[in-house]
PQR file with spaces between the fields and no chain letter, atoms N, CA, C, O and H, PARSE charges and radii, in Angstrom:
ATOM       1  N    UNK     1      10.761   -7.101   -9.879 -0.4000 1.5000
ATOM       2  CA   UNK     1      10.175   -5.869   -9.390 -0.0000 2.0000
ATOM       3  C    UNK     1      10.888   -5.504   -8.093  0.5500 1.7000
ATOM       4  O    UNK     1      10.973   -6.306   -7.163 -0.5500 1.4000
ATOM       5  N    UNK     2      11.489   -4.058   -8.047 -0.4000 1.5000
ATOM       6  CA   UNK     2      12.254   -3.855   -7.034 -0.0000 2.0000
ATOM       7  C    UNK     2      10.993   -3.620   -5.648  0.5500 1.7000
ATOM       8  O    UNK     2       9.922   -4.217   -5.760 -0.5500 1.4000
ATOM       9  H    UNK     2      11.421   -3.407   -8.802  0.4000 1.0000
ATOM      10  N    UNK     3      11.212   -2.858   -4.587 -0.4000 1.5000
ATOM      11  CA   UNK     3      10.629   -2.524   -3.792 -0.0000 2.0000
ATOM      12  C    UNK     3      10.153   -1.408   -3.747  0.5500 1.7000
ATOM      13  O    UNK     3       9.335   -1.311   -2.832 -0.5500 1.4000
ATOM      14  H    UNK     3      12.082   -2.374   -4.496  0.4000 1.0000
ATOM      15  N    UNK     4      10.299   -0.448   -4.360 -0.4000 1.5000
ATOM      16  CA   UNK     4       9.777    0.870   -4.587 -0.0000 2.0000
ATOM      17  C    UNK     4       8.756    0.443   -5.589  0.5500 1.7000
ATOM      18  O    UNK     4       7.677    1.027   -5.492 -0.5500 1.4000
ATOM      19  H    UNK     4      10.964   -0.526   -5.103  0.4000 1.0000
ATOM      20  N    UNK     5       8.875   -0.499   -6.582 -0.4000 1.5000
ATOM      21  CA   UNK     5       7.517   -0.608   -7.441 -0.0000 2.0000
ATOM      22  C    UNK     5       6.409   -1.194   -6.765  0.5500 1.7000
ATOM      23  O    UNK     5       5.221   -0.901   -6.898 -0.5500 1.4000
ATOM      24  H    UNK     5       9.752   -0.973   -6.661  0.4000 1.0000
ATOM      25  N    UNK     6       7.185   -2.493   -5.648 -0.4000 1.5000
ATOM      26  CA   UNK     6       6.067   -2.835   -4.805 -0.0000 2.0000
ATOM      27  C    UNK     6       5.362   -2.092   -3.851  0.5500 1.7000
ATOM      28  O    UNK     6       4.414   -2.576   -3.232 -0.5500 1.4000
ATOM      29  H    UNK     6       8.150   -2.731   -5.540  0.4000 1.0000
ATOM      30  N    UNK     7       5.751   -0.984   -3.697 -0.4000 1.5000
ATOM      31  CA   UNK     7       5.509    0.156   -2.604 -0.0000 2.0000
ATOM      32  C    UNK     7       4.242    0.808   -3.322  0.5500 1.7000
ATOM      33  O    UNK     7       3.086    1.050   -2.972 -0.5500 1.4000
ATOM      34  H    UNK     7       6.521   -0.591   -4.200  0.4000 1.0000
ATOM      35  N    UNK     8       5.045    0.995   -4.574 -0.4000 1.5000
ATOM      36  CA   UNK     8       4.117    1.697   -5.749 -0.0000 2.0000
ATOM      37  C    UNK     8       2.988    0.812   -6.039  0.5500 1.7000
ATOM      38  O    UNK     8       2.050    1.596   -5.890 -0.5500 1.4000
ATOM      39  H    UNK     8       5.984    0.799   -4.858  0.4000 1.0000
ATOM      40  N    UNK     9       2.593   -0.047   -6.282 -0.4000 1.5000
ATOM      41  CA   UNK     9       1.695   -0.845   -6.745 -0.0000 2.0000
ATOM      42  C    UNK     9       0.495   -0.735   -5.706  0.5500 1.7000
ATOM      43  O    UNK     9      -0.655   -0.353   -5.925 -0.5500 1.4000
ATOM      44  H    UNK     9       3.355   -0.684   -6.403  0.4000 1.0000
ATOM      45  N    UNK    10       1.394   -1.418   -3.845 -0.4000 1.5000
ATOM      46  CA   UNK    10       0.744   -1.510   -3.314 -0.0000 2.0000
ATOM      47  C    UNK    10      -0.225    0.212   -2.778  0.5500 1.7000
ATOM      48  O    UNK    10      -1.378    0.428   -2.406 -0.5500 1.4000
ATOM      49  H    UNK    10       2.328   -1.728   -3.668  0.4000 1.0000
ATOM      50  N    UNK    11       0.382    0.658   -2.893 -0.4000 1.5000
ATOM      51  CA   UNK    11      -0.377    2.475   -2.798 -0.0000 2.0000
ATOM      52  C    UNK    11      -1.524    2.535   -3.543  0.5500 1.7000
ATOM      53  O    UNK    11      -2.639    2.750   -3.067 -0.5500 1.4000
ATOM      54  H    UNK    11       1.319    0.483   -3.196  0.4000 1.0000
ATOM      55  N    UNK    12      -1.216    2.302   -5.000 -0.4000 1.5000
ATOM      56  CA   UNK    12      -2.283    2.812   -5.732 -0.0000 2.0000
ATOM      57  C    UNK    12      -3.437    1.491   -5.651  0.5500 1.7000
ATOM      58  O    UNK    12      -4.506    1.551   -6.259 -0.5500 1.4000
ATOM      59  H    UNK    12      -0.310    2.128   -5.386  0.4000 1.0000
ATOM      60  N    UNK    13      -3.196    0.775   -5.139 -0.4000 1.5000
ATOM      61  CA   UNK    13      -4.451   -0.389   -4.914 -0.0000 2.0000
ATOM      62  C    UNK    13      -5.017    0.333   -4.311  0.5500 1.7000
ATOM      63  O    UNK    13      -6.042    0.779   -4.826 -0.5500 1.4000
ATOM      64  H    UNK    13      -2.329    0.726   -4.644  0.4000 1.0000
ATOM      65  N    UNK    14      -4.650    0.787   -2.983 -0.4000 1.5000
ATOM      66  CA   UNK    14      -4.952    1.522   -1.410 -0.0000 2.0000
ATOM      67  C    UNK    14      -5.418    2.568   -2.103  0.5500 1.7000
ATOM      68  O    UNK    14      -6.445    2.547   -1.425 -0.5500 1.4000
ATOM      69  H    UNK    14      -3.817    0.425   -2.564  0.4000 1.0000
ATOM      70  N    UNK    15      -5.603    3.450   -2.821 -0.4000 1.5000
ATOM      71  CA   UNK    15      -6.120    4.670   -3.042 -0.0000 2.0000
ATOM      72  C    UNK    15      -7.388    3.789   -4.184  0.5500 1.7000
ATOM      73  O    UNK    15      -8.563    3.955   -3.857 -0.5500 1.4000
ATOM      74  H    UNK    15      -4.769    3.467   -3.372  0.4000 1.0000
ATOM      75  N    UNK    16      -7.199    3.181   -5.056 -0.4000 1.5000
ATOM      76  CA   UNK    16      -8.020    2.433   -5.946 -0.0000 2.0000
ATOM      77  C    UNK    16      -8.033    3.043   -7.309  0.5500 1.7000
ATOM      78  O    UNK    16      -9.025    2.821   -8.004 -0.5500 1.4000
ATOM      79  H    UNK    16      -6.244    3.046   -5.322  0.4000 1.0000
ATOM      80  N    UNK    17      -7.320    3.588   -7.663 -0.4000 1.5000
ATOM      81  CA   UNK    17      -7.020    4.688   -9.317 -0.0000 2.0000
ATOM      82  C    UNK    17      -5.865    3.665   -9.575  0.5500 1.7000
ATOM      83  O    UNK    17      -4.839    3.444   -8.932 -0.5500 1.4000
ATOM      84  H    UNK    17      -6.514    3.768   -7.098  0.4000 1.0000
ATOM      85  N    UNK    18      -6.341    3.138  -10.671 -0.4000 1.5000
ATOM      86  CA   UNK    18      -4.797    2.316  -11.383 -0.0000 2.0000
ATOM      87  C    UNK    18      -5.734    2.039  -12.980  0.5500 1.7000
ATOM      88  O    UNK    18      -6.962    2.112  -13.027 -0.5500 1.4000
ATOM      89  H    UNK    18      -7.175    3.318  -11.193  0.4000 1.0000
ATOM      90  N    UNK    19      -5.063    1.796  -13.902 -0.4000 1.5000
ATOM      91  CA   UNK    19      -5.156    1.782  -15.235 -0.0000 2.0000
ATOM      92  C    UNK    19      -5.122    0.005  -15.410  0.5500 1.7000
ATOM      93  O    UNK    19      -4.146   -0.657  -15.060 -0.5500 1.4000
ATOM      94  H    UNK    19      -4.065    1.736  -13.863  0.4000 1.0000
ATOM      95  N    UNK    20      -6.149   -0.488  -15.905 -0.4000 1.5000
ATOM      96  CA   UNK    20      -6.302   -1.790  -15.759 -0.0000 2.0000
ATOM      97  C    UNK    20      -5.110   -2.375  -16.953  0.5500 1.7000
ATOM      98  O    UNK    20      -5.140   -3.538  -17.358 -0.5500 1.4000
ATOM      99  H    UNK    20      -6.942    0.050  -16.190  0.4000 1.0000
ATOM     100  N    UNK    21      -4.243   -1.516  -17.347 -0.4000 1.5000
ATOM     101  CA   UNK    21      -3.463   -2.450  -18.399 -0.0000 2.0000
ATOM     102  C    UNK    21      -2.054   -2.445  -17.722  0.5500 1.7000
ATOM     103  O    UNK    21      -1.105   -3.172  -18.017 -0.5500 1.4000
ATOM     104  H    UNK    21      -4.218   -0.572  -17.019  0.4000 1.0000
ATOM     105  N    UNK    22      -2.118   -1.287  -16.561 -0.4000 1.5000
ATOM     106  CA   UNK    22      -0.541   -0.915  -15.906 -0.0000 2.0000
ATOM     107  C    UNK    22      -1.475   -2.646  -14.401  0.5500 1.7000
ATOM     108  O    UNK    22      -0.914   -3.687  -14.057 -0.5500 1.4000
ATOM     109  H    UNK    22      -2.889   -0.696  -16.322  0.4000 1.0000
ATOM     110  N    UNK    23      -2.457   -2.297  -14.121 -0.4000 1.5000
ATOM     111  CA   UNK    23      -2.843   -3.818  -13.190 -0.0000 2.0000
ATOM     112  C    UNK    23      -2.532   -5.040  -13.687  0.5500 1.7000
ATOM     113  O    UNK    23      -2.323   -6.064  -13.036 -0.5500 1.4000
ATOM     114  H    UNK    23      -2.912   -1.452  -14.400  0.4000 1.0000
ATOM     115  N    UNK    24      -2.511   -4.910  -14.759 -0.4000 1.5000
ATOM     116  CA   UNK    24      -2.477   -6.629  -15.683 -0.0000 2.0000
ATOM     117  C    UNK    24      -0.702   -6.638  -15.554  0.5500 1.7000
ATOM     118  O    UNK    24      -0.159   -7.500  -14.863 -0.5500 1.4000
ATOM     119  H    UNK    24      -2.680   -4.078  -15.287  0.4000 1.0000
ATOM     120  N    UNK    25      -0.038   -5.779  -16.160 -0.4000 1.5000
ATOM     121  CA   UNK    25       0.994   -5.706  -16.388 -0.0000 2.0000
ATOM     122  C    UNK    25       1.952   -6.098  -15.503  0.5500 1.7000
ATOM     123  O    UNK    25       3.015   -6.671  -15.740 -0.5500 1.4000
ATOM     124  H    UNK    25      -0.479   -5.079  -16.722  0.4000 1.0000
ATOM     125  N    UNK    26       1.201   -5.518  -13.802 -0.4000 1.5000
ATOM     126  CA   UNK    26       2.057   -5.443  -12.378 -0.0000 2.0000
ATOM     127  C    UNK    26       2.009   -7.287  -12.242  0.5500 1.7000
ATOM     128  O    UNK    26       2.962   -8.064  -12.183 -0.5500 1.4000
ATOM     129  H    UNK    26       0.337   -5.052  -13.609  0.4000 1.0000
ATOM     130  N    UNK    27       0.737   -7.537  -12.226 -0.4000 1.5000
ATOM     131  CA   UNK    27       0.589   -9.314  -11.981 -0.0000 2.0000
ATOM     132  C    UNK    27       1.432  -10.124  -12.132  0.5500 1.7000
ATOM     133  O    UNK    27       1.776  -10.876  -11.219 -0.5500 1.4000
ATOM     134  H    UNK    27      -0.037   -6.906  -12.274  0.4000 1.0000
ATOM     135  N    UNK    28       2.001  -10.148  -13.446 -0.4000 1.5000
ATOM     136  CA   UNK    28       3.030  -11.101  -13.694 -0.0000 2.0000
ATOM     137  C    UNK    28       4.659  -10.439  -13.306  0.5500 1.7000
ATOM     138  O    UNK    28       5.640  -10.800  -13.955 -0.5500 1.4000
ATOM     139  H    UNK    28       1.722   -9.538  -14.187  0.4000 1.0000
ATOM     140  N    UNK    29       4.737   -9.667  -12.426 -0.4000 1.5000
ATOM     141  CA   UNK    29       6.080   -9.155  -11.693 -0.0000 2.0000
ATOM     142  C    UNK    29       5.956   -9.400  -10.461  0.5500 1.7000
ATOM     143  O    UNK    29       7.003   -9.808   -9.959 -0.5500 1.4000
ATOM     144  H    UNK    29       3.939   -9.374  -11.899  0.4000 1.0000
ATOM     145  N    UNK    30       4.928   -9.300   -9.633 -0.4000 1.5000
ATOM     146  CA   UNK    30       4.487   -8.892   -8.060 -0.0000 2.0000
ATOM     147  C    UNK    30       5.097  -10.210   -7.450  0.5500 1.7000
ATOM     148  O    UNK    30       4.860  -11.234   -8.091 -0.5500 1.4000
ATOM     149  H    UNK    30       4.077   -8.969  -10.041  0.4000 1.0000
ATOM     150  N    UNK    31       5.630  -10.297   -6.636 -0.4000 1.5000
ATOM     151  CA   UNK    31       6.246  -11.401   -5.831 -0.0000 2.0000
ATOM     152  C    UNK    31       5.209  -11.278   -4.421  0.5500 1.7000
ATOM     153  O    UNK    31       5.499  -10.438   -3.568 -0.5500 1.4000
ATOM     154  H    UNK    31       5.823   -9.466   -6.115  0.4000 1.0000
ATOM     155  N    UNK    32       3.959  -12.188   -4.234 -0.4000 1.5000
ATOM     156  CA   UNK    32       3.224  -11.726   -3.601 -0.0000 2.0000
ATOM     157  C    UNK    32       3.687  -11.975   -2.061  0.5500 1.7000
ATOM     158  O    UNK    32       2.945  -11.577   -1.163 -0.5500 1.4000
ATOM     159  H    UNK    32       3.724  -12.870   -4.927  0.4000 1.0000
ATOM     160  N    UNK    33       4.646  -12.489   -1.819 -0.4000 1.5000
ATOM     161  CA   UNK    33       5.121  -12.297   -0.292 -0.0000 2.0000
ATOM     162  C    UNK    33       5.763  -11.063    0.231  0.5500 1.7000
ATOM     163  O    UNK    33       5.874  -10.709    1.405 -0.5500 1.4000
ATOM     164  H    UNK    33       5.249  -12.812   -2.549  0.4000 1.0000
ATOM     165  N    UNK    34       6.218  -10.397   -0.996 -0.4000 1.5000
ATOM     166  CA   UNK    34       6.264   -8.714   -1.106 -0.0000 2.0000
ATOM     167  C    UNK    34       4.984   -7.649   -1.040  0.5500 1.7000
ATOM     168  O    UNK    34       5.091   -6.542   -0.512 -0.5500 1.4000
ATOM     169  H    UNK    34       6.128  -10.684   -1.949  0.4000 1.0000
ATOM     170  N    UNK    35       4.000   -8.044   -1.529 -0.4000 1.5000
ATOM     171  CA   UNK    35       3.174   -7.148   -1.922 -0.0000 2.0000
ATOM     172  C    UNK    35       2.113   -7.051   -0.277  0.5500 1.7000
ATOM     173  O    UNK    35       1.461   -6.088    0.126 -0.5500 1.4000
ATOM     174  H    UNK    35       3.913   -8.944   -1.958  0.4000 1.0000
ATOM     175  N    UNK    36       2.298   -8.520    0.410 -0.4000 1.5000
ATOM     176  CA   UNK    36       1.513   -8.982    1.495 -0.0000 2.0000
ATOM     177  C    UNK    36       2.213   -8.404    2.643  0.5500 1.7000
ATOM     178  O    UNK    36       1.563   -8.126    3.651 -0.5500 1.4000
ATOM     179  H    UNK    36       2.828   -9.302    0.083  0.4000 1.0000
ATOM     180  N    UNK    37       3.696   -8.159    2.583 -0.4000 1.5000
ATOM     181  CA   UNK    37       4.662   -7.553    3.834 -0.0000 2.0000
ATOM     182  C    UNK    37       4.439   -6.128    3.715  0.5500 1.7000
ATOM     183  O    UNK    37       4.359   -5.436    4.730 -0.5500 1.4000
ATOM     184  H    UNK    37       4.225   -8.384    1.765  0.4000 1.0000
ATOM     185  N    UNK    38       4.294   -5.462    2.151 -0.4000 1.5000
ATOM     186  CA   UNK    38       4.311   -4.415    1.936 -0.0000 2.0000
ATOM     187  C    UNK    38       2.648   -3.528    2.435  0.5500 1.7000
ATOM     188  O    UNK    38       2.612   -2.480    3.080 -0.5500 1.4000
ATOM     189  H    UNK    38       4.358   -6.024    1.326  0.4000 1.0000
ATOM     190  N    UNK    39       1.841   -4.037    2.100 -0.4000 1.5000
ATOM     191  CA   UNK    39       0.475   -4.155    2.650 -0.0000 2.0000
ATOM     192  C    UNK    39       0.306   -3.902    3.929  0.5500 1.7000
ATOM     193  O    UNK    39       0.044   -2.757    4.297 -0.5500 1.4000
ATOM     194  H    UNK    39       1.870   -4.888    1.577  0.4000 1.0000
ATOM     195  N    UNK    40       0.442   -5.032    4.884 -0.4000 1.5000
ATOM     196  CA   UNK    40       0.471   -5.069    6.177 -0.0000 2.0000
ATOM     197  C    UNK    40       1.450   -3.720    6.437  0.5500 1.7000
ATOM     198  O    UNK    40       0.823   -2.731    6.815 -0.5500 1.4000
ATOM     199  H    UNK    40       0.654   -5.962    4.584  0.4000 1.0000
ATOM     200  N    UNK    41       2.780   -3.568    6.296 -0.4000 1.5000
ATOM     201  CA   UNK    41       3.134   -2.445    6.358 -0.0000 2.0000
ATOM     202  C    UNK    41       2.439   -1.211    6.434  0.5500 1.7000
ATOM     203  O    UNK    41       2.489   -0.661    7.535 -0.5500 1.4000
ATOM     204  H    UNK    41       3.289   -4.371    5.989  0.4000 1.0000
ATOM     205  N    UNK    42       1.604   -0.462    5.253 -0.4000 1.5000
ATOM     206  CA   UNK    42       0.871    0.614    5.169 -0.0000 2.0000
ATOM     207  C    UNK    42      -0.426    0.559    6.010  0.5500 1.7000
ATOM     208  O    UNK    42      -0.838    1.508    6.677 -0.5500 1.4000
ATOM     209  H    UNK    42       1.564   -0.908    4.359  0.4000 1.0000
ATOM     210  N    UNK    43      -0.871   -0.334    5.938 -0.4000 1.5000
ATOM     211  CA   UNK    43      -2.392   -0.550    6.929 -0.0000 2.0000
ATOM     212  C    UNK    43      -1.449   -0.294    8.329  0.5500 1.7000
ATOM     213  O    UNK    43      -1.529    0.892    8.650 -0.5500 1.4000
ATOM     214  H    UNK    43      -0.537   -1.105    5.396  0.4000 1.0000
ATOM     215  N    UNK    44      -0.729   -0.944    9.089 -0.4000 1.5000
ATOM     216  CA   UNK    44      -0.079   -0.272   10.299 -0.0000 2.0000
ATOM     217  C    UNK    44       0.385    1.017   10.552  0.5500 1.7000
ATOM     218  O    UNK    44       0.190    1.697   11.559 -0.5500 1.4000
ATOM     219  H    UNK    44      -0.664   -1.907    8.827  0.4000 1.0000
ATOM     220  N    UNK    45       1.359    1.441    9.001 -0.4000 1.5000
ATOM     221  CA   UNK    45       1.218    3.294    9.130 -0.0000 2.0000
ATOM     222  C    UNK    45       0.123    3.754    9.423  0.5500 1.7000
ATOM     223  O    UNK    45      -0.047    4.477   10.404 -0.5500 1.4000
ATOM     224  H    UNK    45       1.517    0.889    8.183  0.4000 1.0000
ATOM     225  N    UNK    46      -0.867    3.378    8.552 -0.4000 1.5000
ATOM     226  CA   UNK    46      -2.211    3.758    8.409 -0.0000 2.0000
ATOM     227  C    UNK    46      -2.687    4.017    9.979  0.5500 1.7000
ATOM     228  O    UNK    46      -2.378    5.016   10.628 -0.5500 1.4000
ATOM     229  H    UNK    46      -0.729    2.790    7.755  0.4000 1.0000
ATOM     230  N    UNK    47      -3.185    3.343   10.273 -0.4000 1.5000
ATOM     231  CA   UNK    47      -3.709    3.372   11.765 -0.0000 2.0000
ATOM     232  C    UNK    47      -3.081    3.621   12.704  0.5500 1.7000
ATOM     233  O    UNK    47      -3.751    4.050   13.643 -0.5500 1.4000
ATOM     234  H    UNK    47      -3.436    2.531    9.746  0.4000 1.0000
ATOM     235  N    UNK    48      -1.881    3.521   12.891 -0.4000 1.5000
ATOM     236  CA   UNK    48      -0.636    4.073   13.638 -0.0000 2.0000
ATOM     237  C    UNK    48      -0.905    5.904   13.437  0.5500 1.7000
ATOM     238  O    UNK    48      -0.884    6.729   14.350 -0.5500 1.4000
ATOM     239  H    UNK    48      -1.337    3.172   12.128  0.4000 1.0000
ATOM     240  N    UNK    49      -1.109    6.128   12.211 -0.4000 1.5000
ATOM     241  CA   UNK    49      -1.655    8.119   11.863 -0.0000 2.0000
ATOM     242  C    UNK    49      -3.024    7.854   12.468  0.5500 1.7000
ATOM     243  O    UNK    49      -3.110    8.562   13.471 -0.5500 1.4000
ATOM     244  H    UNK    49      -1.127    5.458   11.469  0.4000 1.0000
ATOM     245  N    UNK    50      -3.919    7.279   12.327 -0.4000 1.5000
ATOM     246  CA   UNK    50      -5.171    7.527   12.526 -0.0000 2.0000
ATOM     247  C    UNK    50      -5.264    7.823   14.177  0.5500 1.7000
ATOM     248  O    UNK    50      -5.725    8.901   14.551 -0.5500 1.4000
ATOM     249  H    UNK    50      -3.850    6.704   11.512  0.4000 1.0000
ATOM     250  N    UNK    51      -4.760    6.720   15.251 -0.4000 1.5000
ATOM     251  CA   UNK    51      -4.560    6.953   16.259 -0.0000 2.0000
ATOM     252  C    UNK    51      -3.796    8.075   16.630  0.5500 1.7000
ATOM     253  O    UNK    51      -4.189    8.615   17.664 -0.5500 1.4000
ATOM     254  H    UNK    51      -4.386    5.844   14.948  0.4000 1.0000
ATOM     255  N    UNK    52      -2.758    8.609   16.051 -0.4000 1.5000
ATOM     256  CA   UNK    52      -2.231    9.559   16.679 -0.0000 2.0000
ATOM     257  C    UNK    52      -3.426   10.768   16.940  0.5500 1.7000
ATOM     258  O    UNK    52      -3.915   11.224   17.975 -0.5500 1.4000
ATOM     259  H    UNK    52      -2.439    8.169   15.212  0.4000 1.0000
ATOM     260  N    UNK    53      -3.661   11.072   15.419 -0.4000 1.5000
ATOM     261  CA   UNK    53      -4.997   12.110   14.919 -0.0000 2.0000
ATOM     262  C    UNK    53      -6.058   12.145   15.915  0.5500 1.7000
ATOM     263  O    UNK    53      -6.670   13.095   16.403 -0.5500 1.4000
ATOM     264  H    UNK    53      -3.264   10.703   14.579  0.4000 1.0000
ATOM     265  N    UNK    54      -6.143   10.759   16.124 -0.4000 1.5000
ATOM     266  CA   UNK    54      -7.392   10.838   17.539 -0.0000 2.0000
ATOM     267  C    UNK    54      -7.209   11.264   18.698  0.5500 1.7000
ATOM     268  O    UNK    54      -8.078   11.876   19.319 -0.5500 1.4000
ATOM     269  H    UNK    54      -5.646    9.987   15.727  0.4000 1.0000
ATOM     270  N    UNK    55      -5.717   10.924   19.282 -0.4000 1.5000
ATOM     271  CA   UNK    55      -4.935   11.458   20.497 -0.0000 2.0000
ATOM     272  C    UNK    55      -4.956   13.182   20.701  0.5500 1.7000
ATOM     273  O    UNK    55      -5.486   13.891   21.556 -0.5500 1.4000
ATOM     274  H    UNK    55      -5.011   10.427   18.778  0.4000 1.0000
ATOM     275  N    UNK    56      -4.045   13.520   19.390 -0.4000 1.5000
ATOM     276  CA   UNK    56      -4.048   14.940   19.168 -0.0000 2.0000
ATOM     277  C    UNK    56      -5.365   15.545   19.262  0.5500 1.7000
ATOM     278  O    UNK    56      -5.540   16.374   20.155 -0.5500 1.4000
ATOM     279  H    UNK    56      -3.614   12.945   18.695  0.4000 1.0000
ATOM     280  N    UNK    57      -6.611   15.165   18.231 -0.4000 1.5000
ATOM     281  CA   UNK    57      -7.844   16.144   18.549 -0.0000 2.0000
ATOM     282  C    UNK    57      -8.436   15.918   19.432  0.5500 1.7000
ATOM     283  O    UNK    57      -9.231   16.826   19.674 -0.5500 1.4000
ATOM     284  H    UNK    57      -6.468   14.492   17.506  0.4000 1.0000
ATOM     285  N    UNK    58      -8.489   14.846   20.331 -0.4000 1.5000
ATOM     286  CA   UNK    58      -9.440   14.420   21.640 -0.0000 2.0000
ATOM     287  C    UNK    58      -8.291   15.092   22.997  0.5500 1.7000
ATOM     288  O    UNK    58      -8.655   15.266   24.160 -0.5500 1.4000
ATOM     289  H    UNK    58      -7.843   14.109   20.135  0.4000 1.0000
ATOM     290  N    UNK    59      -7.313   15.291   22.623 -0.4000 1.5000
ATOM     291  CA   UNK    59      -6.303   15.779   23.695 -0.0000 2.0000
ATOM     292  C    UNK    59      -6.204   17.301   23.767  0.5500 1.7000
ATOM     293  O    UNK    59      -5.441   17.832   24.573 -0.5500 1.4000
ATOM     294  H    UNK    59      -7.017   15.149   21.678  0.4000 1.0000
């Protein structure tokens, strides 16, 4: 599994819409020291936007 699928995978967890046969399917590809870097990744975008958003409307 390249990194754009792990990107992909890890997104649609984060939103929670995935097709439980495309979930089964990802399992036996996911290299989970990818999926855990990739993770941590978006949760830091994540809140990295959230804070800005707070800066901007409280500013």
């Amino acid at each position: 599994m390249n990194v754009l699928q792990t990107i992909k995978t890890v997104a649609w967890s984060f939103i929670g819409i995935r097709k439980h046969s495309e979930f089964q399917a990802d399992l036996g590809k996911v290299n989970p020291f990818h999926v855990i870097a990739v993770a941590l990744l978006g949760v830091a975008l994540f809140v990295g936007a959230l804070v800005l958003l707070v800066r901007w409307v409280a500013g």
